[in-house]
C-alpha positions as CSV (number, residue, x, y, z in Angstrom):
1,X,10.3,-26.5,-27.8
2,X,13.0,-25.1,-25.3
3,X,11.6,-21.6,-25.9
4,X,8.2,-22.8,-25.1
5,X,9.2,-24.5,-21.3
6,X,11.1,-21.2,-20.8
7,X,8.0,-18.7,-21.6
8,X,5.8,-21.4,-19.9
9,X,8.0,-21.2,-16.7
10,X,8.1,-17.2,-16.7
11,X,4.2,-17.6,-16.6
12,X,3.9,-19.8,-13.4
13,X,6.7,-17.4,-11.5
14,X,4.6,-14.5,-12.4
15,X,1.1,-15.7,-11.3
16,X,3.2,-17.1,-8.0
17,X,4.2,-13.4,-7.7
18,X,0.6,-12.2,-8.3
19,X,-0.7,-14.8,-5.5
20,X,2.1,-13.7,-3.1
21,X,0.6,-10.2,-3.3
22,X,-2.9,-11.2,-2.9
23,X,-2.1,-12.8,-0.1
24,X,-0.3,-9.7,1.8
25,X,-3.9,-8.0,0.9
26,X,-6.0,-10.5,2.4
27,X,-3.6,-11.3,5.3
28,X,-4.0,-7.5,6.4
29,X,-7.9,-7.1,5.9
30,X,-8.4,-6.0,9.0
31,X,-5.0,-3.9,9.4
32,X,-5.6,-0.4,10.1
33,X,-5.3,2.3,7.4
34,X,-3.5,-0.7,5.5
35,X,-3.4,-0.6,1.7
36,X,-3.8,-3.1,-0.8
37,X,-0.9,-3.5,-3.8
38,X,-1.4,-4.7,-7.6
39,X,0.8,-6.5,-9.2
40,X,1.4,-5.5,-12.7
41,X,3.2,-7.0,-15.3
42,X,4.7,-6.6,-19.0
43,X,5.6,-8.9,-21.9
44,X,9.5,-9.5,-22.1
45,X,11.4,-9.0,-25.4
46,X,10.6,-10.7,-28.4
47,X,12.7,-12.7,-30.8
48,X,12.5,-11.2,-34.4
49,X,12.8,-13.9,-37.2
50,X,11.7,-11.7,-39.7
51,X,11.4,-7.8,-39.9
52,X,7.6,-6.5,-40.9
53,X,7.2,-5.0,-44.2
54,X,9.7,-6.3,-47.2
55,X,6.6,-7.8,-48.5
56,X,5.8,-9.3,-45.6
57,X,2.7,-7.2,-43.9
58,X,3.1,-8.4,-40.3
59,X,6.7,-10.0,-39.9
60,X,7.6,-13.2,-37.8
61,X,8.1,-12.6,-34.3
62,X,8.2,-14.7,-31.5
63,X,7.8,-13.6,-27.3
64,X,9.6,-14.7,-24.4
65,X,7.1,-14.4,-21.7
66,X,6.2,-12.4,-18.8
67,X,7.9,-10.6,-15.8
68,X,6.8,-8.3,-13.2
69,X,6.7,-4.4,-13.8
70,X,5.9,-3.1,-10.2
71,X,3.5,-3.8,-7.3
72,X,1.5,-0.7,-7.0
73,X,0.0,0.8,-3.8
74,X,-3.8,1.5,-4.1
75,X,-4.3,4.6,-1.4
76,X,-8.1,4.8,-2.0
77,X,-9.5,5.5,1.1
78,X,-10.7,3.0,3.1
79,X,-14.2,2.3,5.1
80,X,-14.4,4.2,9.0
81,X,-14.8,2.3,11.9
82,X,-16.4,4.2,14.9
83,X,-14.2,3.3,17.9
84,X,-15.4,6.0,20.5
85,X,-11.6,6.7,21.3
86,X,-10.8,10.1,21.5
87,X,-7.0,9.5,20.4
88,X,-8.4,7.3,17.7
89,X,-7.8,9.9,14.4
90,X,-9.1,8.7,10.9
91,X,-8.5,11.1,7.8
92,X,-11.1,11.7,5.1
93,X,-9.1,12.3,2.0
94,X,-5.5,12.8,1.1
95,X,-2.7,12.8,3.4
96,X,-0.6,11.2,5.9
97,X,0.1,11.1,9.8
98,X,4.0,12.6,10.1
99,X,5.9,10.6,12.6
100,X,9.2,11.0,14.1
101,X,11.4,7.7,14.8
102,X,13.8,7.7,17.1
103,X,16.7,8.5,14.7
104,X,14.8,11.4,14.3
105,X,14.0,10.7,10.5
106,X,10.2,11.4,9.6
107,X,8.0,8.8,8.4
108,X,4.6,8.4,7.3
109,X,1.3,7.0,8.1
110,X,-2.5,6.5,7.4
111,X,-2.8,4.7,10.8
112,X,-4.2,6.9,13.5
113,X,-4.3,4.6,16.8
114,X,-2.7,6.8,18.5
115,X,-1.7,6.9,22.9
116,X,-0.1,8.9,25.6
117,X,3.3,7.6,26.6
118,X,4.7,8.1,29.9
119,X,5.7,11.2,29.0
120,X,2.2,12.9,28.0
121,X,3.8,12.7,24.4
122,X,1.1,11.4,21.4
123,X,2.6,9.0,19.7
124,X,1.8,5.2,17.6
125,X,1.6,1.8,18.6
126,X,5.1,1.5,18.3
127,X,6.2,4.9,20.4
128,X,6.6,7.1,17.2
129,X,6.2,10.7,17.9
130,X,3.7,12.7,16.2
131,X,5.6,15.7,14.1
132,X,5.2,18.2,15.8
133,X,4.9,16.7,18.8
134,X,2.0,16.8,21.1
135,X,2.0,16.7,25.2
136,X,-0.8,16.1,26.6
137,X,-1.5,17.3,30.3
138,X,-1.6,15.1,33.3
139,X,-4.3,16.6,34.9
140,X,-6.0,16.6,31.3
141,X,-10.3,15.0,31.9
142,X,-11.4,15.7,28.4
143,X,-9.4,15.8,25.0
144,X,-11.0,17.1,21.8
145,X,-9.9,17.2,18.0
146,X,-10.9,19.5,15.8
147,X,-11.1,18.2,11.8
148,X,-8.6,20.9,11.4
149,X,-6.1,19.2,13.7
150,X,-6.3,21.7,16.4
151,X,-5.9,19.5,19.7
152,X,-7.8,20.7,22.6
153,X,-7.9,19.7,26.4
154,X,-10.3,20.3,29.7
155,X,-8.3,20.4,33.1
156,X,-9.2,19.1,35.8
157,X,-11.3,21.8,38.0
158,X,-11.5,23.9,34.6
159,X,-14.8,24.1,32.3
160,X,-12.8,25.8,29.2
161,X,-10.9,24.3,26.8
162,X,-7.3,25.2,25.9
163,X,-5.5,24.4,23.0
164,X,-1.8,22.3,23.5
165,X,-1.0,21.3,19.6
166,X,-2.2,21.1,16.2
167,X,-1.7,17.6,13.8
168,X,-0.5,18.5,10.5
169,X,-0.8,16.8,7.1
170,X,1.4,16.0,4.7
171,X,0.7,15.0,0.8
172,X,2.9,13.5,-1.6
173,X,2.5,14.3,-5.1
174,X,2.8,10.5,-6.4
175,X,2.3,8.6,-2.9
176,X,2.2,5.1,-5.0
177,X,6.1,6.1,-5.2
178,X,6.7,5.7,-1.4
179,X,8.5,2.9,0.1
180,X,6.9,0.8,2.6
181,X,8.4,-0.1,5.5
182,X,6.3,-1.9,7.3
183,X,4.0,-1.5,10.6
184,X,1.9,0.8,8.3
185,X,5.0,3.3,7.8
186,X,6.2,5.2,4.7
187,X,9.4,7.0,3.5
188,X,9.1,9.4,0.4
189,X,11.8,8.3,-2.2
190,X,12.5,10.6,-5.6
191,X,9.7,8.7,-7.6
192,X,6.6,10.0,-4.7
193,X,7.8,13.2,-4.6
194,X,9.4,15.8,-1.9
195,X,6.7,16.1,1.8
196,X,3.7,18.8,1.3
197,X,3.3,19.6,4.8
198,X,0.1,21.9,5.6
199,X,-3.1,21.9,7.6
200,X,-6.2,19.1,7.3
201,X,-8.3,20.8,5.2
202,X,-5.8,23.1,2.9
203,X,-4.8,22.4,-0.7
204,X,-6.0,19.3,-0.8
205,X,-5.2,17.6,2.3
206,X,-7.9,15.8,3.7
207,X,-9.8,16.4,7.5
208,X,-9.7,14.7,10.8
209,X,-11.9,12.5,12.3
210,X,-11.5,12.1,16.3
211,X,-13.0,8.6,17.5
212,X,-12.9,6.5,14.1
213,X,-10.1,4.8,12.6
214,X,-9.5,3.6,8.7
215,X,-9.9,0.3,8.0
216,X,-7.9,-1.1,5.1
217,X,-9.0,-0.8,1.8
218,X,-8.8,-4.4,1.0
219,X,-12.0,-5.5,-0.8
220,X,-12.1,-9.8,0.1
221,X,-14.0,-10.8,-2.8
222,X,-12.1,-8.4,-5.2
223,X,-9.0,-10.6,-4.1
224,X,-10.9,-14.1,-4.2
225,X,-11.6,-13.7,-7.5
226,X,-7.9,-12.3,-8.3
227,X,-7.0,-15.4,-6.7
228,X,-8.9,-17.6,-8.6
229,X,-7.7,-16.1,-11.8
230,X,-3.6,-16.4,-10.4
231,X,-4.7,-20.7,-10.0
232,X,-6.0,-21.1,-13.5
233,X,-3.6,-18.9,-15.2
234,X,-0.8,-21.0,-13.1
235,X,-2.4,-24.7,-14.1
236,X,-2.7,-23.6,-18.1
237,X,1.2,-22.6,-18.3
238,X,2.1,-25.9,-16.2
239,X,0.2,-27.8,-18.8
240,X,2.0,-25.9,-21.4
241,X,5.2,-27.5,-19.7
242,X,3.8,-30.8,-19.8
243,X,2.9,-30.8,-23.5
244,X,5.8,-29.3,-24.2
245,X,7.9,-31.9,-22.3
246,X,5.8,-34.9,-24.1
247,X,6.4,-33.2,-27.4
248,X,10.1,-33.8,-26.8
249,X,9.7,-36.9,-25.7
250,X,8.3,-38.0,-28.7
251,X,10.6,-36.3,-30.6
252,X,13.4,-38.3,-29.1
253,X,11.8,-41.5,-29.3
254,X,11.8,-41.3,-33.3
255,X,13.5,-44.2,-34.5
């Protein structure tokens, strides 16, 4: 009966740990280039009264519950939202933004809301520098983006463009293995793989798209439903609990 509140209880803390995710996803549906994580789970070891085989065809065994194997990253590219500005950058396919923080360590991103700080430099909502870094001219009227990542400027009094940068790519081979950091960022660890660093449009990488951004990925009623299931799997193992607790209860009320 013990056994039975304990697998119960593994249950509810694992459908509370499914709902915690959901809710990160549906919090950040309208987060740029966010994406949406899956909890996943696994059976937990299982008590072996009796060995199959030995004239017994199937054995007696008995499990212990659940527990969480990993929240995985979904990086399925999410829907384009036209925004008409021309440091807004969007990419169609694989790949990430390289950033540089302050520390000078590189970190990785999917959001391209990207402004000119005080010092002409490109960089993200929170001052990240691109990597390599762009400057973009004082005097600059006009800025264009190739989908290769070339970076292109008018001056004022010119008619020609000239080119001041180009935005590289980079791909991991496993990117559900990055670490998230928050504020859209990612660090590569040993499980996602080393940087690929290479052009939009080479080997895989995906292009750019000047003047749209990516939404997140999150689908709402995808995650309704997941939260539905999380409720109803939560109020069957609590009601495994409470028959549980009222077979005890009767079993230590025999006189």
């Amino acid at each position: 009966m013990l056994k039975a509140l304990k697998t119960a209880a593994s249950g509810m803390d694992a459908q509370q740990r499914k709902l915690d995710v959901t809710a990160n996803n549906l919090a950040n549906v309208n987060t740029t280039g966010f994406k949406r994580s899956r909890a996943e789970f696994q059976e937990m070891l299982y008590t072996q009264e009796k060995a199959p085989g030995e004239g017994n065809p199937t054995g007696i065994e008995t499990g212990s519950g659940v527990r969480a194997a990993a929240t995985q990253k979904s990086f399925v590219q999410g829907t384009l939202e036209a925004t008409q500005n021309p440091l807004d950058l969007a990419i169609e396919g694989e790949g990430f933004f390289r950033l540089s923080q302050d520390n000078g360590q590189a970190v990785y991103s999917r959001a391209g809301a990207f402004k000119v700080d005080q010092n002409g430099q490109v960089v993200n909502s929170d001052g990240h520098m691109l990597d390599p870094g762009i400057a973009i001219p004082p005097d600059a009227t006009a800025i264009s983006i190739g989908r290769d990542g070339a970076v292109r400027v008018v001056l004022d009094g010119e008619t020609s463009e000239i080119e001041v940068g180009r935005i590289e790519l980079t791909r991991f081979q496993n990117p559900a293995g990055l670490r998230s950091l928050g504020r859209g960022l990612f660090e590569p660890t040993e499980a996602s793989g080393p940087a690929q660093i290479g052009m939009p449009g080479e080997d895989g990488r995906g292009q750019i798209s000047q003047g749209y951004l990516e939404g997140s990925n999150v689908q709402v009623t995808e995650e309704m439903i997941e939260m539905i299931v999380s409720q109803r799997a939560y109020e069957v193992n609590s009601k495994v609990i409470r028959t549980a607790d009222e077979m005890l209860r009767a079993a230590t009320n025999i006189r």
